[in-house]
C-alpha positions as a LaTeX table, in Angstrom:
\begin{tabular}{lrrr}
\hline
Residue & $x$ (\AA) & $y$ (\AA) & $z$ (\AA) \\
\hline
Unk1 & $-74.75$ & 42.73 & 37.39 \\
Unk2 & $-75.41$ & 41.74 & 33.47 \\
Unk3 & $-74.68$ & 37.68 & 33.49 \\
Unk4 & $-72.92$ & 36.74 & 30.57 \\
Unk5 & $-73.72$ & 33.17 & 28.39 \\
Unk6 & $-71.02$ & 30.43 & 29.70 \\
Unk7 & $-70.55$ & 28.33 & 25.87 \\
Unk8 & $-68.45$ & 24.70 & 25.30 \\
Unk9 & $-66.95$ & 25.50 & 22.06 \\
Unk10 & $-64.78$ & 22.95 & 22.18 \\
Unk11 & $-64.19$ & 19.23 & 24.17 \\
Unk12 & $-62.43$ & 16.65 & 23.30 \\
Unk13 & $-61.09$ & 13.37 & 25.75 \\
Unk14 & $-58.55$ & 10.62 & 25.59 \\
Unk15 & $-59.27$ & 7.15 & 25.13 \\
Unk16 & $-60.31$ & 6.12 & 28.39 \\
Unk17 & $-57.95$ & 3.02 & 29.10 \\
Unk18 & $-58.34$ & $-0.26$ & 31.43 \\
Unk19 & $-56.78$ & $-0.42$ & 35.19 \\
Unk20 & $-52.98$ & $-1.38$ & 33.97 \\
Unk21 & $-54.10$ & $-1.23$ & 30.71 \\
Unk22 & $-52.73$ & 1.03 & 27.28 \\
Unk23 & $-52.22$ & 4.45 & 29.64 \\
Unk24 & $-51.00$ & 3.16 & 32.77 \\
Unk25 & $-47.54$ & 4.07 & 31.62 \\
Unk26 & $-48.53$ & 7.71 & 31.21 \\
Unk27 & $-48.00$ & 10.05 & 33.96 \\
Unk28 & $-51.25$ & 11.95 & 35.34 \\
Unk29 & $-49.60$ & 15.27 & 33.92 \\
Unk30 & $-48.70$ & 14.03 & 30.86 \\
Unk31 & $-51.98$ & 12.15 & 30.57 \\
Unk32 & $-54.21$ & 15.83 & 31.17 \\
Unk33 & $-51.52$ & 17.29 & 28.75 \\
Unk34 & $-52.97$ & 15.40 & 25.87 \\
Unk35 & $-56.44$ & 17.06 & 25.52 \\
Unk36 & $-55.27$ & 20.23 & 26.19 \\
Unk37 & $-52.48$ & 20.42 & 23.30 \\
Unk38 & $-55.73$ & 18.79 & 21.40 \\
Unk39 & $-57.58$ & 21.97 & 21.91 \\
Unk40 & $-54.43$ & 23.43 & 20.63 \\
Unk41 & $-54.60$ & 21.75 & 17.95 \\
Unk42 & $-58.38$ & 22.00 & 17.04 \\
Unk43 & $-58.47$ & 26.05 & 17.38 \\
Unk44 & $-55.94$ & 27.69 & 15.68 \\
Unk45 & $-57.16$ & 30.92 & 15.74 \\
Unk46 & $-57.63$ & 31.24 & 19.78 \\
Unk47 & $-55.58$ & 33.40 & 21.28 \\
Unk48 & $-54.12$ & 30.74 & 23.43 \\
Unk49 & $-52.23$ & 33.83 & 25.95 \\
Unk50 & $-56.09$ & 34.69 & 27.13 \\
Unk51 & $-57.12$ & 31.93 & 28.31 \\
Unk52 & $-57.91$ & 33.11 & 32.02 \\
Unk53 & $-57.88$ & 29.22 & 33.81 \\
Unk54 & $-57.12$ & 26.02 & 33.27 \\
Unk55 & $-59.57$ & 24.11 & 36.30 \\
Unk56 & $-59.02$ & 20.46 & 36.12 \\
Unk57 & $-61.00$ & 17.90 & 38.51 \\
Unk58 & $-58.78$ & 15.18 & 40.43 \\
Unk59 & $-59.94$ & 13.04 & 42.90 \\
Unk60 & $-56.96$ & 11.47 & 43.52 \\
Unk61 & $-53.81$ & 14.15 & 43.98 \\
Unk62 & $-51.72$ & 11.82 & 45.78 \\
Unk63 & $-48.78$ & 10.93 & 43.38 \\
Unk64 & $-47.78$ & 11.98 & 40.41 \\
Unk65 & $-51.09$ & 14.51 & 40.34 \\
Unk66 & $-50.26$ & 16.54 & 42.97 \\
Unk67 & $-49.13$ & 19.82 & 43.27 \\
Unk68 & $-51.71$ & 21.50 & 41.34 \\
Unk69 & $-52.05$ & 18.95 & 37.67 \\
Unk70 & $-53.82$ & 21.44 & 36.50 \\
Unk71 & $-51.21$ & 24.10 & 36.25 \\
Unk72 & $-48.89$ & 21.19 & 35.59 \\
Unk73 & $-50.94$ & 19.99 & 32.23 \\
Unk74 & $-51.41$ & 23.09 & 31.45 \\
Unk75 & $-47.20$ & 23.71 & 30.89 \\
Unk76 & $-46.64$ & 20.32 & 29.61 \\
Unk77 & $-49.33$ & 20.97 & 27.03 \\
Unk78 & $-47.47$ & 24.05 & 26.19 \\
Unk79 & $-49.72$ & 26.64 & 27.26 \\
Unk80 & $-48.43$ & 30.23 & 28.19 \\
Unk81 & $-46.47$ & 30.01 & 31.22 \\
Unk82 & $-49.46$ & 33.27 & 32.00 \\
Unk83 & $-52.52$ & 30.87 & 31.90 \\
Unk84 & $-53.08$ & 29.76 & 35.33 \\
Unk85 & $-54.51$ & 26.51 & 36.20 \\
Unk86 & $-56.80$ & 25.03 & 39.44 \\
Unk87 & $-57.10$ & 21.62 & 40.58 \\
Unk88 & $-60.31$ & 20.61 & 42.62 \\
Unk89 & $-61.92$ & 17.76 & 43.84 \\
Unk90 & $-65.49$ & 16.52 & 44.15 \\
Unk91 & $-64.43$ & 12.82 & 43.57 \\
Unk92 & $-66.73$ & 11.33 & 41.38 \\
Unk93 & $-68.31$ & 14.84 & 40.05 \\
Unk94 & $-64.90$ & 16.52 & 39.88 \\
Unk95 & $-64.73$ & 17.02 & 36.19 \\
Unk96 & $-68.45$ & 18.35 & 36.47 \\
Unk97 & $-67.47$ & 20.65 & 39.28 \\
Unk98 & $-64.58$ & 22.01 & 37.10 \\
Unk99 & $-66.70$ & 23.03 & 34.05 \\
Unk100 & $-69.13$ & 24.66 & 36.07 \\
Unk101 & $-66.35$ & 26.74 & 38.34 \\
Unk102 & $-65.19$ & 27.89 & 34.41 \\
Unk103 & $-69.18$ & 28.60 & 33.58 \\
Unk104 & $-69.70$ & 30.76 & 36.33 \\
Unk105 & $-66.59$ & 32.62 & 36.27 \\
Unk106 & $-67.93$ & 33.35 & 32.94 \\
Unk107 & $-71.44$ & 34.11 & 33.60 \\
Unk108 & $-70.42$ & 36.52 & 36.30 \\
Unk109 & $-67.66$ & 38.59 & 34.09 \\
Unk110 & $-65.23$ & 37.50 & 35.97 \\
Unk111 & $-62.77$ & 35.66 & 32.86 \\
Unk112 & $-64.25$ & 35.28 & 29.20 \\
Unk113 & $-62.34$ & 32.02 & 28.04 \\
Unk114 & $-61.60$ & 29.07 & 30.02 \\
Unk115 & $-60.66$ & 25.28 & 30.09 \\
Unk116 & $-62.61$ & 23.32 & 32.23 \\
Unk117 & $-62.39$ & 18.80 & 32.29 \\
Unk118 & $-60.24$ & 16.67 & 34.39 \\
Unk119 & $-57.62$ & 13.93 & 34.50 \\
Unk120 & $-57.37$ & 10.25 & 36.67 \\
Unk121 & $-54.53$ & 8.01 & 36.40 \\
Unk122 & $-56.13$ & 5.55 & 38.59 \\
Unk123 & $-53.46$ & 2.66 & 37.28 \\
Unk124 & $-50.58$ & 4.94 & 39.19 \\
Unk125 & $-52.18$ & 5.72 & 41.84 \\
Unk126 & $-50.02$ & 5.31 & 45.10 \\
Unk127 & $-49.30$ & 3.38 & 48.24 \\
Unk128 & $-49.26$ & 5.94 & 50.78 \\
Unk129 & $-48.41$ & 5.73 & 54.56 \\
Unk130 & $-49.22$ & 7.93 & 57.51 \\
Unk131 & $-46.64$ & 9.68 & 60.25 \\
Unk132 & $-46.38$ & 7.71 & 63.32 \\
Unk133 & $-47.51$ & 9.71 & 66.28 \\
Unk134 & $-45.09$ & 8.72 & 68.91 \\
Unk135 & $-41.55$ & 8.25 & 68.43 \\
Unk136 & $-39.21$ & 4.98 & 67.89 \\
Unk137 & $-42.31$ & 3.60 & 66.79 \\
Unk138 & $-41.94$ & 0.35 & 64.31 \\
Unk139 & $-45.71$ & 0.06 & 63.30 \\
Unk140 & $-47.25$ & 1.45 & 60.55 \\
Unk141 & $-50.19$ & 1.11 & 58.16 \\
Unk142 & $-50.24$ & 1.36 & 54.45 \\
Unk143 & $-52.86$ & 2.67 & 52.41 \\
Unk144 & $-53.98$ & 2.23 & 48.30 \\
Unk145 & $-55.23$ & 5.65 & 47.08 \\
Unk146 & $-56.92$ & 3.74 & 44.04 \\
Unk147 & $-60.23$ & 4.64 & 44.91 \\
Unk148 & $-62.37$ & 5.08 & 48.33 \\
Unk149 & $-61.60$ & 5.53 & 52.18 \\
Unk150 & $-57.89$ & 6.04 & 53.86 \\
Unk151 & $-56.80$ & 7.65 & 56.71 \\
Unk152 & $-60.32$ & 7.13 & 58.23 \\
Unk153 & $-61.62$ & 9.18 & 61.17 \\
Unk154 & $-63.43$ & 7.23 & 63.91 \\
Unk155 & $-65.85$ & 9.86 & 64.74 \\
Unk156 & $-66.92$ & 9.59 & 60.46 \\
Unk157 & $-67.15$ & 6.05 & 60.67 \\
Unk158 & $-69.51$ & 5.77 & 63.97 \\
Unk159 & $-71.56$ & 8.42 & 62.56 \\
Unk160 & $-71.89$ & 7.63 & 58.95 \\
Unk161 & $-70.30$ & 4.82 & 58.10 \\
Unk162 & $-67.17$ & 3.99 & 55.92 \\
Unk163 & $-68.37$ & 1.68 & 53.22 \\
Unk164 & $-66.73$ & 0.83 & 50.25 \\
Unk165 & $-68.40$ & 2.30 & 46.90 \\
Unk166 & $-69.21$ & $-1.09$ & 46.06 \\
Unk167 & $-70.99$ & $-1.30$ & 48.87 \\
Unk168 & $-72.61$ & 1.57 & 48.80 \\
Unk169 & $-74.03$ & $-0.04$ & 45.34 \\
Unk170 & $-75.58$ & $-2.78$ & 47.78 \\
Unk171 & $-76.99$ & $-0.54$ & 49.76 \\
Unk172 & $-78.85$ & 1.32 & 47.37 \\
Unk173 & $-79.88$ & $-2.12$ & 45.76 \\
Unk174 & $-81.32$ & $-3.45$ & 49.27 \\
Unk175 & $-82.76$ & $-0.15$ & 50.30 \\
Unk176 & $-84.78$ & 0.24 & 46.79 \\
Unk177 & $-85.22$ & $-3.15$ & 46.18 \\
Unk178 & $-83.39$ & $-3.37$ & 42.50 \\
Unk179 & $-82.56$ & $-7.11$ & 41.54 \\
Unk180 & $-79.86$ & $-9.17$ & 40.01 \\
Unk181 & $-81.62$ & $-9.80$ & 36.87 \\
Unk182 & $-82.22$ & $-5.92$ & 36.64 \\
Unk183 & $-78.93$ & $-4.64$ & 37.33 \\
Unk184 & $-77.46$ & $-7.15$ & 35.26 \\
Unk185 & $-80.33$ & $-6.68$ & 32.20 \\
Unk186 & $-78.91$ & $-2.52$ & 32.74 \\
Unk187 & $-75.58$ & $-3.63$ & 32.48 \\
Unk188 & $-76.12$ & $-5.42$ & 29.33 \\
Unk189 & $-78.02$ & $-2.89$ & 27.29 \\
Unk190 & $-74.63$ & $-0.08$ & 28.26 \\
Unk191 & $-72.05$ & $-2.61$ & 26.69 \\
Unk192 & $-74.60$ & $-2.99$ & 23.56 \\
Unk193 & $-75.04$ & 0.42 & 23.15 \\
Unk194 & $-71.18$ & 1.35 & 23.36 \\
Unk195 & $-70.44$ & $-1.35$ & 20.84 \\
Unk196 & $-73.19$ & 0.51 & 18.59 \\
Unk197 & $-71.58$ & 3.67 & 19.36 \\
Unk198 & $-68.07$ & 2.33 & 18.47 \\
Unk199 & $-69.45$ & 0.59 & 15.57 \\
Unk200 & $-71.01$ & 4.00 & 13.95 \\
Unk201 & $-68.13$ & 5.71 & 14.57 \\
Unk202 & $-69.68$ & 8.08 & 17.41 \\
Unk203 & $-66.93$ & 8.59 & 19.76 \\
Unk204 & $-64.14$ & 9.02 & 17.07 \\
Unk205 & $-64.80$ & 13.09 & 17.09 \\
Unk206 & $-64.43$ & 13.37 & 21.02 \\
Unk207 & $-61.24$ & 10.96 & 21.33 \\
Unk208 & $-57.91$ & 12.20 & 20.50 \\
Unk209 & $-55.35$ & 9.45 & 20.05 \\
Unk210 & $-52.53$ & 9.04 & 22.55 \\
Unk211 & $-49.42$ & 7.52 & 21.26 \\
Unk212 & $-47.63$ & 5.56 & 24.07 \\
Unk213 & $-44.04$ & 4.44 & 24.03 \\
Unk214 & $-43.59$ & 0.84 & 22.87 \\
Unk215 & $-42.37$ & $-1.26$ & 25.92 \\
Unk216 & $-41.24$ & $-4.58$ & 25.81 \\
Unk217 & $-40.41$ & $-6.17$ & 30.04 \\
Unk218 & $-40.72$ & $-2.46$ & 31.19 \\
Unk219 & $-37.92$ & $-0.81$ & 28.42 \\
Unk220 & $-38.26$ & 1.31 & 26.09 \\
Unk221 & $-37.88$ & $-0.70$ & 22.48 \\
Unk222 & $-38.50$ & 2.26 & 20.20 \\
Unk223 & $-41.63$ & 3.51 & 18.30 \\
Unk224 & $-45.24$ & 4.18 & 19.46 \\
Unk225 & $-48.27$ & 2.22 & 19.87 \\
Unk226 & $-52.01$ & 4.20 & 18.75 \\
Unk227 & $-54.85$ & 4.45 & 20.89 \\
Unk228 & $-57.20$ & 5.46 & 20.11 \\
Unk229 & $-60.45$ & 3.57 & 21.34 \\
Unk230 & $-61.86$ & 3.11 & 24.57 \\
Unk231 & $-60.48$ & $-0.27$ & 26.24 \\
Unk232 & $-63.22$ & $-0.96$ & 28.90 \\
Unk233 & $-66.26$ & $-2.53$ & 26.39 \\
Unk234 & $-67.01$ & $-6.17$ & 26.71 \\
Unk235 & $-69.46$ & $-6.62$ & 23.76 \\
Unk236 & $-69.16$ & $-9.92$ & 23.89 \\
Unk237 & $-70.89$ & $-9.79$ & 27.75 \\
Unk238 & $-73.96$ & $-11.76$ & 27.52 \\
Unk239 & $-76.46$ & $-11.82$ & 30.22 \\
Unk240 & $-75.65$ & $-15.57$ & 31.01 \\
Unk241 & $-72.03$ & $-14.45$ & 31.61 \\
Unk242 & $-73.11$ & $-11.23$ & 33.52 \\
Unk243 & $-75.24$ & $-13.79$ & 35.55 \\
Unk244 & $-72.38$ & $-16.13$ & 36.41 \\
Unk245 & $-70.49$ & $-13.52$ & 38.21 \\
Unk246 & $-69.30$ & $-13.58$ & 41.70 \\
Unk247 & $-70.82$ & $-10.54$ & 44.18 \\
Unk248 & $-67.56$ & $-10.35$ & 46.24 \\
Unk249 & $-68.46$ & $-7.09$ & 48.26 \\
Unk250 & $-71.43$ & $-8.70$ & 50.12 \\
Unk251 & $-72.38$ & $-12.57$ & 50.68 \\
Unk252 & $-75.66$ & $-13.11$ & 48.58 \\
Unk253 & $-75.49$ & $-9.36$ & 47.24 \\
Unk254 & $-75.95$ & $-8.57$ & 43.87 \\
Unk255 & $-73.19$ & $-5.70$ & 43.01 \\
Unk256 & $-70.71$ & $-7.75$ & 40.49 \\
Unk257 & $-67.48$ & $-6.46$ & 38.36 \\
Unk258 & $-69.56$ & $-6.75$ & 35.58 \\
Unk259 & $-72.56$ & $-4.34$ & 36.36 \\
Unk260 & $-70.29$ & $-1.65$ & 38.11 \\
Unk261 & $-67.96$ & 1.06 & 36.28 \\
Unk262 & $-64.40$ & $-0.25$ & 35.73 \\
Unk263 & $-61.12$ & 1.38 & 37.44 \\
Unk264 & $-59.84$ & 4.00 & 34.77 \\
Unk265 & $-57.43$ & 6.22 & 33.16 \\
Unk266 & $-58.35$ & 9.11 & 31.15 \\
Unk267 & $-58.37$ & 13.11 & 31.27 \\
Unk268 & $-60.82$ & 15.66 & 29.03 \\
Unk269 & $-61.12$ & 19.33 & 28.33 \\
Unk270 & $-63.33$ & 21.06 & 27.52 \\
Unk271 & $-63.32$ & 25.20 & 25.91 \\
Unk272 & $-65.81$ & 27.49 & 27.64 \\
Unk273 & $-66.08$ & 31.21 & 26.20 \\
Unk274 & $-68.59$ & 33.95 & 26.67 \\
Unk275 & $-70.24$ & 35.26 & 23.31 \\
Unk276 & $-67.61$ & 37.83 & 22.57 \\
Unk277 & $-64.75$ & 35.86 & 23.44 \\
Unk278 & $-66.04$ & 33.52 & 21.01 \\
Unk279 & $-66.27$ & 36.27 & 18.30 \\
Unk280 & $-62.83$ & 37.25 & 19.09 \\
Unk281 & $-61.36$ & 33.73 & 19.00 \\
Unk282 & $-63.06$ & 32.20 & 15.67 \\
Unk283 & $-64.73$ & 29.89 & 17.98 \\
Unk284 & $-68.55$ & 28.67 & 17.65 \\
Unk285 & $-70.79$ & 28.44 & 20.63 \\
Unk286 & $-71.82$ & 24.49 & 20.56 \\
Unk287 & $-73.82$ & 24.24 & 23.70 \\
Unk288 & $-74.98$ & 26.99 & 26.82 \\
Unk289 & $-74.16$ & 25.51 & 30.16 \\
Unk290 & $-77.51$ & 26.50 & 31.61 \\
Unk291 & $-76.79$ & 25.73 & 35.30 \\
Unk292 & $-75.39$ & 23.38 & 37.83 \\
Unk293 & $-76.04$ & 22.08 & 41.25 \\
Unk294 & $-74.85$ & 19.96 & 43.61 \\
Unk295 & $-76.79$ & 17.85 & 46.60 \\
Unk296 & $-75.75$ & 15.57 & 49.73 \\
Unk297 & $-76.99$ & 12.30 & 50.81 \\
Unk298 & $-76.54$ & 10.01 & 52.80 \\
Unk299 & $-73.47$ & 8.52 & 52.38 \\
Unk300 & $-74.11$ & 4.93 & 52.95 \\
Unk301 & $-76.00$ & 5.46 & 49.74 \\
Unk302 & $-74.07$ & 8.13 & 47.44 \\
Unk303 & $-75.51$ & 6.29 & 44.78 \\
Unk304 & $-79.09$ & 7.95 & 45.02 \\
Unk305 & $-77.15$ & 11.78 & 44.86 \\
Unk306 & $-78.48$ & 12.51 & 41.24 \\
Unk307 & $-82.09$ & 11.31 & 41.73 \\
Unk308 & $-82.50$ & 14.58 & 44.31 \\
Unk309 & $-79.63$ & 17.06 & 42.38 \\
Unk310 & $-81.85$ & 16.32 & 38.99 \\
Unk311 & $-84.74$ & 17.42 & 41.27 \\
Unk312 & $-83.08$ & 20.55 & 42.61 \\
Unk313 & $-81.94$ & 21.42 & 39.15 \\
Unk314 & $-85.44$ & 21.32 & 37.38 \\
Unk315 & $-86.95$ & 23.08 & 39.62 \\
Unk316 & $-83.88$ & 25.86 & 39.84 \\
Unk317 & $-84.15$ & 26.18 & 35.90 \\
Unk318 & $-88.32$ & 25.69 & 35.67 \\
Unk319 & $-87.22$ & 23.23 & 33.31 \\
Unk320 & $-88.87$ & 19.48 & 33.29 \\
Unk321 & $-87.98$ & 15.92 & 32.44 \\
Unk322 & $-89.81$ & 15.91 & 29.22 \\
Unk323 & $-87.95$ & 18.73 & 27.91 \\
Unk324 & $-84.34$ & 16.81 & 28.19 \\
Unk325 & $-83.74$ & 15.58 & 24.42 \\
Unk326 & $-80.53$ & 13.72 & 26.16 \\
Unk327 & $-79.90$ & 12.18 & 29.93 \\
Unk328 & $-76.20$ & 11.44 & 30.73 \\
Unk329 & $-76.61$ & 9.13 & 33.87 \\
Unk330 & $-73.36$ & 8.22 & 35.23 \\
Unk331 & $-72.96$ & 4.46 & 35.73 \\
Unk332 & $-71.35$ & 3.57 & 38.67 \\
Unk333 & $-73.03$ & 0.59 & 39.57 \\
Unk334 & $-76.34$ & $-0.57$ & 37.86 \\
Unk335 & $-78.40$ & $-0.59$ & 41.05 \\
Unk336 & $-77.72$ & 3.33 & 42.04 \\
Unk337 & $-78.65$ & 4.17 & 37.92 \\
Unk338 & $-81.95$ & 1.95 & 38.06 \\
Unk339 & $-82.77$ & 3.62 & 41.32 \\
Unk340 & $-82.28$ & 7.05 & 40.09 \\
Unk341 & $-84.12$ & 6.14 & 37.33 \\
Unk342 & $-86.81$ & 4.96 & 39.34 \\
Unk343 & $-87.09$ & 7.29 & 41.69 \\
Unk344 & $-87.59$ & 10.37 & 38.38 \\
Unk345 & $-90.22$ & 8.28 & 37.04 \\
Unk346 & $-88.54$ & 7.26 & 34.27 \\
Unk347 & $-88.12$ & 3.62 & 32.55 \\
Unk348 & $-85.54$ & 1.89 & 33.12 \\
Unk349 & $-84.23$ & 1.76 & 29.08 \\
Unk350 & $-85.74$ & 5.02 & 28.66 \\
Unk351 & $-84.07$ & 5.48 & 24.98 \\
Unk352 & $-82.76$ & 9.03 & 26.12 \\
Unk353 & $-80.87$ & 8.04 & 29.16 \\
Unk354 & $-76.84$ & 7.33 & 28.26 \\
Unk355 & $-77.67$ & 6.59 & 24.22 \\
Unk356 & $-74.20$ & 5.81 & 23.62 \\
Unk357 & $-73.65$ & 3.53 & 26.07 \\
Unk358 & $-72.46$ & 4.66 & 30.29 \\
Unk359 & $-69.32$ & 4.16 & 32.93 \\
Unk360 & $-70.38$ & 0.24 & 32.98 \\
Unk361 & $-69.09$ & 0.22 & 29.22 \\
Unk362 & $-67.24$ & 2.90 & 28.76 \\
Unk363 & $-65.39$ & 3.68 & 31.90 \\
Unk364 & $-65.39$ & 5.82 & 35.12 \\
Unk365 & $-61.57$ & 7.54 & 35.40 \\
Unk366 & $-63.11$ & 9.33 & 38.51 \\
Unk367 & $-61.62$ & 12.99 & 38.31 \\
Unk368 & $-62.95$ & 12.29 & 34.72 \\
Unk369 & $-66.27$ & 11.12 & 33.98 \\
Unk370 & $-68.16$ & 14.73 & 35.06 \\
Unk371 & $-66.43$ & 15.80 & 32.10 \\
Unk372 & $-66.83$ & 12.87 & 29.66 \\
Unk373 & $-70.86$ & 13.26 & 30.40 \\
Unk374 & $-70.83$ & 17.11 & 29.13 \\
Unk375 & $-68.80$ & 16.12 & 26.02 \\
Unk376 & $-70.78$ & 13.20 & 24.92 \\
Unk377 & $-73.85$ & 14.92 & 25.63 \\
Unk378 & $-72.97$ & 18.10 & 23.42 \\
Unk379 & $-72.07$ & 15.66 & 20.56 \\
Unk380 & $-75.30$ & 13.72 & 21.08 \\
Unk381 & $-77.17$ & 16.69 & 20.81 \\
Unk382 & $-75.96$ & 17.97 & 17.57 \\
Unk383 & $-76.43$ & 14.31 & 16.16 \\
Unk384 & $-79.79$ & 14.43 & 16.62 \\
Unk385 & $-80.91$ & 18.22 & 16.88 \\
Unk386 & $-81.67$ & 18.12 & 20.36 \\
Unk387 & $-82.13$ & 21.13 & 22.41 \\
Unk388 & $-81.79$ & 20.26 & 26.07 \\
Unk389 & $-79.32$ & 17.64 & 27.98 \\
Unk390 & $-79.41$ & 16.48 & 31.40 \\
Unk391 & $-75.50$ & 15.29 & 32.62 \\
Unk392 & $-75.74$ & 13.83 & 36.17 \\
Unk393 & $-73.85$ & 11.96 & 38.92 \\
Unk394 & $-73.38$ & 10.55 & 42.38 \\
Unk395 & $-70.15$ & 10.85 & 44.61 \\
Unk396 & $-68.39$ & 9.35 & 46.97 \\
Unk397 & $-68.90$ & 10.33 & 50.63 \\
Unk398 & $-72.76$ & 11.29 & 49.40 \\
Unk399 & $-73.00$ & 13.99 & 47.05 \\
Unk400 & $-75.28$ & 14.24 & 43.60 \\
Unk401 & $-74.34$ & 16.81 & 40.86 \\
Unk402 & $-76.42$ & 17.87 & 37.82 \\
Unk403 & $-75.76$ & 20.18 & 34.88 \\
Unk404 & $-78.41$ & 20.98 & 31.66 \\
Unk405 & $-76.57$ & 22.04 & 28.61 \\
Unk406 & $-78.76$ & 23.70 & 26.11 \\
Unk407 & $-77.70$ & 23.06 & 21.86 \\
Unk408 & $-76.98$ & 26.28 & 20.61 \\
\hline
\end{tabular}
């Protein structure tokens, strides 16, 4: 079998926005939509008709998202009603998971042009409520699909544990012994480097602006309102401020709102072709997606997945640590980072690791972020004529995924 050269030619995001915030009023299929008419957009010479998937990651598919968003995005965005679309779901690593299910299918000849990212509406995420199993029964139990456990089997939760993600972030703090001040001091440094980023303009080539219907008391009052920035920044945080924070997820813990990742909306895609599907579409290779892997962990500590999936990956592609010109470390809370970090033997402001700023600052829409990390990282690269990027992340339920891009 000859293996074909997986390329992103294209990516390109929304804003991410706030829980309840600018995009909460946007359905999840309306909300992937948006990046994928922005490919559109960007590449008018692709034939748009051979485009062989559409494979978006979810981790949520409970509400307006189900029923395949991919596929769903896909039409609303106006694609050929012959350009199928896949929705899967690795939680956290979703979007990750969906580029490299579009790499391989290229690497293996099996499609030549694809659209890989991922899409989270986590401010419409629904109640939901389960079937009683006896009849007449007036009891019932409701459940917030949001983010983390419902529905919980027994025989999971004696034999792994159920714990929140924020208290999975405690666990990995206690277990690796990663203080306050240091989560906090992490925390800090990803809100100044966003606000950098922002400053210099960095982001502006990866966001597409969504114009959302202006709303005054929940009706329609005519118009549009631009954004086109991403709302979860705080540069004003200061580390007194970040200090004076409450730990609600464990008495004397050290896991606060304002070293975690925020509760997001947001979708990305991203345009994979093999060299000659390039040629034939006007499109220029940007980055190789060299490989990916995935890991499991314990789950009590998901947070730890991309210390051993950066591990697994290096020594899959006889690559090294040194050689990675870029590290995009998902933030989902500052304790799991610093113990990655840690744990690969590298500092804990190590200038290559999440440049631009991470989930703390920027957001974590879950189905999303996977995705996000690839298309910062390729634009990083080219801004400083990099060669090789790291993209990594834990999950929920104790998974780590990894993925090197190399600059073409």
């Amino acid at each position: 079998m000859t293996i074909q050269r997986a390329y992103i030619c294209d990516a390109v995001r929304t804003p991410f926005g706030r829980y309840g915030g600018s995009l909460s009023s946007i359905r999840a299929d309306d909300l992937g939509a948006i990046p994928l008419a922005a490919l559109v957009d960007r590449n008018p010479d692709v034939d748009w008709a051979s485009v062989e998937d559409v494979v978006f990651g979810c981790a949520n598919q409970a509400g307006e998202d189900n029923r395949n968003v991919a596929r769903m995005s896909a039409l609303l965005a106006g694609l050929p009603t012959s350009v199928p679309g896949s929705t899967v779901n690795r939680l956290c690593g979703s979007g990750m998971d969906a580029i490299s299910i579009a790499a391989r299918a290229i690497k293996v000849g099996d499609a030549q042009l694809v659209i890989g990212g991922g899409v989270e509406s986590m401010s419409r995420a629904p109640f939901v409520m389960p079937k009683s199993e006896q009849a007449f029964t007036r009891s019932n139990e409701v459940y917030d699909t949001t983010i983390g456990w419902r529905f919980i089997n027994e025989i999971m939760r004696q034999q792994y544990g159920v714990d929140s993600m924020p208290e999975t972030g405690e666990n990995v703090a206690e277990d690796f012994s990663i203080s306050r001040e240091d989560q906090d001091a992490f925390a800090l440094l990803s809100q100044q480097k966003t606000a950098a980023a922002q400053a210099a303009g960095f982001f502006e080539s990866e966001i597409v602006p969504v114009h959302v219907p202006k709303t005054r008391k929940g009706r329609k009052i005519g118009g549009f309102d631009v954004v086109d920035t991403d709302e979860q920044p705080r540069p004003e945080s200061t580390l007194e401020g970040l200090s004076a924070l409450p730990t609600p997820f464990r008495q004397n813990g050290s896991v606060t709102a304002g070293n975690a990742s925020g509760v997001n909306d947001g979708a990305c895609a991203v345009l994979l072709a093999s060299e000659e599907a390039a040629k034939a579409n006007g499109l220029t290779p940007r980055a190789e997606v060299v490989a990916t892997v995935a890991i499991g962990v314990e789950p009590r500590i998901m947070g730890i997945g991309p210390g051993p999936a950066t591990e697994k990956i290096l020594a899959q592609t006889g690559l090294s640590l040194d050689q990675m010109d870029v590290i995009e470390l998902n933030e989902a809370f500052a304790s799991q980072s610093l113990a990655v970090l840690r744990q690969l033997g590298l500092d804990d402001d190590d200038k290559r690791v999440n440049p631009n700023g991470g989930a703390i600052a920027i957001g974590h829409p879950l189905g999303v972020s996977g995705a996000r990390l690839i298309t910062t990282a390729v634009n990083q690269l080219e801004r400083i004529d990099g060669t090789y990027a790291l993209c990594t992340m834990c999950m929920g339920v104790g998974q780590g995924i990894a993925t090197i891009l190399k600059k073409c």
